[in-house]
N, C-alpha and C positions, 0 to 999 in steps of 0.2 A: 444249091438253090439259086446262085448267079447265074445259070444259064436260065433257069427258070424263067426270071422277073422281067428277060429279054424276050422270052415265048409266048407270054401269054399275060393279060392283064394282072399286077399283083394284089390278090385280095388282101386289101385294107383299112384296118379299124382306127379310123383317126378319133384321137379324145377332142371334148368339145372344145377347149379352148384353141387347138391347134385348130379345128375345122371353121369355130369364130374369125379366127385372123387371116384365116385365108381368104375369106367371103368377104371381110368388109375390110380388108387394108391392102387394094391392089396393087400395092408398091412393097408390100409388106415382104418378112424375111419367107414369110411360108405361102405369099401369093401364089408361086409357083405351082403348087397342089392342085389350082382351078385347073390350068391348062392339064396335069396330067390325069385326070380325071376325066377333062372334055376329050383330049385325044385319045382315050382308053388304053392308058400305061398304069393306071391305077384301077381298079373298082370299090369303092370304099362297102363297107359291110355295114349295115346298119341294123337296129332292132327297134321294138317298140318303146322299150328306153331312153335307149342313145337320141331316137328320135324326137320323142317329147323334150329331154335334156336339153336339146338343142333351141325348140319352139323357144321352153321355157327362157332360155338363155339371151336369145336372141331378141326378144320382150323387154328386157332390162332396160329400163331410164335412159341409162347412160348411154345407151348407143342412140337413140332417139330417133326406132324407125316404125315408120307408120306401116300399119297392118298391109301395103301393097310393097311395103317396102321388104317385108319379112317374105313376103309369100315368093316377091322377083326372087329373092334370096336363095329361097327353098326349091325353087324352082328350077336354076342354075344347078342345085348339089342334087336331088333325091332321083332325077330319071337317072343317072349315073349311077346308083347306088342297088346291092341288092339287099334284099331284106332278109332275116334271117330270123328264126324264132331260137332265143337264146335262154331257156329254161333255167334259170337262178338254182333251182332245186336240185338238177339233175347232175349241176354240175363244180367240183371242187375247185378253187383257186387260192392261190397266196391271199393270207389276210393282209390287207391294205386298210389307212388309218381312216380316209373317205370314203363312208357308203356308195356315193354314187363314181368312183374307180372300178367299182366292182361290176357294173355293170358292163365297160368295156372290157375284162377280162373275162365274162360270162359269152361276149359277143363272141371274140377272138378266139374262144375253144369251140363252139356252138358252128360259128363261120367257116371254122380249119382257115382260119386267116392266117396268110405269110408271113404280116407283121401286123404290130400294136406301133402305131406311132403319136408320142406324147411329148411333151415339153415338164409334165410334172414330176418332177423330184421324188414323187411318192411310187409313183406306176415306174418311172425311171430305176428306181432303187429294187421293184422284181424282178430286172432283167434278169439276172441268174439263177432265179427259181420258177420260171414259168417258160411251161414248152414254146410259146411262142416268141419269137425275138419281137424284143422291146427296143424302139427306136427312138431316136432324139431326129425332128427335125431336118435336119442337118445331115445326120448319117445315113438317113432314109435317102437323101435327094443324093448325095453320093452316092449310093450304093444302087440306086434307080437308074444312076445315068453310066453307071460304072465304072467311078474312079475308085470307089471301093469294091473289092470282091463280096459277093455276099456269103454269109456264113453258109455252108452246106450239111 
C-alpha cells in the first residue's frame, strides 16, 4: 500500500473529532490534514452521517461559531471530499461501545477506504479486527509523508 499512497490521493475516513481540530486549530497537532486534503494527498470519504455528525458537532456552544462561520468551515472540507452511500444494514463491523463510531466504520468499508484515521481509543482499539487499517493521527502523517512504510 506505500507505493500506493504516493500515486494516487489516499482515500480517507477521518472521525469527527480529528476532522474538528483540524478545521478550527490551525496550529494544531492535526492542522496538517487541511493542506493535505487542499493539495489532493488525501480525499477524505464522507456519508450522510459522518456529515450531519460533523454540522451537528461543529454547532456546539463551545466553539462559538456563527452560522457563516460553520458554513466558511464546511466549505474549506466538503468540495474535497467524496461522498459515499454507506448502507448500515448492508454491512458487518466490529462492535464498538459508541453508536455513532459505527458510522465511520460503515463509511470505510462502503468507501474501500485506505484508512480510518482517529484519535479515539475506542475505534483505535479495532485496529486488528477490521480490514481497514486504523490510524492514530500521527501515524497516518508518517506514513503519508513516508517515514513510515505503509502496511501492504
Amino acid at each position: 500500500m506505500g507505493a500506493v499512497w504516493r500515486l494516487r490521493p489516499v482515500r480517507s475516513v477521518l472521525d469527527t473529532n480529528v476532522l474538528v481540530s483540524s478545521l478550527l486549530f490551525h496550529t494544531g497537532q492535526v492542522s496538517w490534514l487541511r493542506g493535505a486534503w487542499r493539495q489532493g494527498r488525501i480525499r477524505p470519504l464522507v456519508s450522510r452521517e459522518t456529515t450531519a455528525e460533523l454540522i451537528r458537532v461543529l454547532a456546539y456552544p463551545k466553539f462559538a461559531l456563527s452560522a457563516d462561520d460553520r458554513r466558511e468551515l464546511l466549505d474549506d472540507y466538503l468540495p474535497y471530499c467524496e461522498s459515499v452511500d454507506a448502507p448500515a444494514r448492508l454491512v458487518a463491523v466490529p462492535e464498538c461501545r459508541d453508536p455513532f463510531d459505527r458510522f465511520f466504520l460503515y463509511l470505510a468499508l462502503a468507501g474501500e477506504a485506505d484508512v480510518l484515521v482517529t484519535g479515539d481509543a475506542d475505534i483505535l482499539a479495532l485496529a486488528g479486527t477490521f480490514t481497514v487499517p486504523i490510524l492514530s493521527p500521527g501515524s497516518f502523517r508518517r506514513k503519508l509523508s513516508g517515514e513510515e512504510e505503509a502496511d501492504d
